[in-house]
N, C-alpha and C positions, 0 to 999 in steps of 0.2 A: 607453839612448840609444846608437847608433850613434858609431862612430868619426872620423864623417864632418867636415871642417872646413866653415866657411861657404861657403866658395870652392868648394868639390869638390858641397856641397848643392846650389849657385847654378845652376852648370855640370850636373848632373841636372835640373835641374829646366827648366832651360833645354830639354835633350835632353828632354824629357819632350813640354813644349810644342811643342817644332819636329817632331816626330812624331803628336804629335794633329792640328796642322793638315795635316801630308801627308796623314795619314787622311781627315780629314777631308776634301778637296778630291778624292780618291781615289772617297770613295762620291759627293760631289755630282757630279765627271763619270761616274760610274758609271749612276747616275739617269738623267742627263740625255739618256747614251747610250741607255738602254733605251727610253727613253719616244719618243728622236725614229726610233727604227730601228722601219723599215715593221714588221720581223716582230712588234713588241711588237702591233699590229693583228690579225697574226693570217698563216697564212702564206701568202707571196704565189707559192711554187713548188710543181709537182708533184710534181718528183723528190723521191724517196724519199731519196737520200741527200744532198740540199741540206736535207733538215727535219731529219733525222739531224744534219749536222754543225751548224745550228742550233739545236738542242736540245742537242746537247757543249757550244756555246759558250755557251749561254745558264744551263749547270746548273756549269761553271766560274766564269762570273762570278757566280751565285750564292754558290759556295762564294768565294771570293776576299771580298766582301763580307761575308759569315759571318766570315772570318777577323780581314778589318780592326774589324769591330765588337767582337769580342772583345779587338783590342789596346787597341782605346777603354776597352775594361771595363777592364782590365788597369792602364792609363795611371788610371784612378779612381781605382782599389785601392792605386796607387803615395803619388797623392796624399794619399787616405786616411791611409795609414800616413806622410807625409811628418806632416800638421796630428795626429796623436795624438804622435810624438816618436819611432815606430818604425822609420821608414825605416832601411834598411841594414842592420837586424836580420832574420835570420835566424828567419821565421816556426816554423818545426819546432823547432830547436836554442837558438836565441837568438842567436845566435854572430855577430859580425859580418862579415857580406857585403863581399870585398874591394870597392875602389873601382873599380879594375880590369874587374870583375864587372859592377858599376852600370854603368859607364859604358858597358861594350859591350851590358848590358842591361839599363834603366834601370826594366822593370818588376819586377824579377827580385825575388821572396820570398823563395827560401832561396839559402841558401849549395852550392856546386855538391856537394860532398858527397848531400847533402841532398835536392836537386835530382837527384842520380842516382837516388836509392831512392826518390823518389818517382813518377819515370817508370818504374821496374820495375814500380811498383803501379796504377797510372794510364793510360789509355787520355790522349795528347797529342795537340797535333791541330799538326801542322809548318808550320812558319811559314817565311815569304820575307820576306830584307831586302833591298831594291835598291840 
């Protein structure tokens, strides 16, 4: 069991939820975009380079999406390990995960050690916080 006091769990958990619904509202205007923009119809110009930078922006907000769904995955995993007794433990090592850590990253597994050498081994995929 984590070092974590009930206070400091509460306040995670909090941050946990308040970033699932950013996401959250993130992909439904994301959706909503696609669906109401002429191009998702099909495309409405000839120029070659208006379909070009439509196809950039349409394989970015793919990827963006890709991204957020994965923090969704993520924000699971967090909970997961919150309802087994794990949280703040240090999935690799065991070792407890500052709070510090949590707090600036509340999906975060290992401990930043840990978290280095596993990115050494690991294709990542880089994240934006706004």
């Amino acid at each position: 069991m984590s070092a974590l006091t009930p206070e400091q769990l509460q306040t995670l958990q909090d941050l946990l939820s308040q970033r699932e619904a950013e996401l959250g509202a993130e992909l439904r205007d994301a959706r909503e975009a696609r669906e109401e923009r002429p191009s998702a119809q099909g495309p409405l110009v000839d120029d070659q380079a208006a379909q070009g930078e439509e196809r950039i922006r349409t394989g970015v907000e793919h990827i963006e999406m890709e991204r957020d769904q994965l923090e969704l995955r993520d924000i699971d995993d967090a909970r997961a390990r919150i309802a087994e007794g794990s949280y703040g433990e240090c999935v690799d090592c065991g070792c407890d995960i500052p709070y510090q850590r949590l707090h600036a990253q509340p999906t975060a597994a290992r401990c930043v050690d840990c978290q280095e050498r596993w990115e050494k081994t690991h294709e990542t995929v880089p994240r934006y916080t706004a």
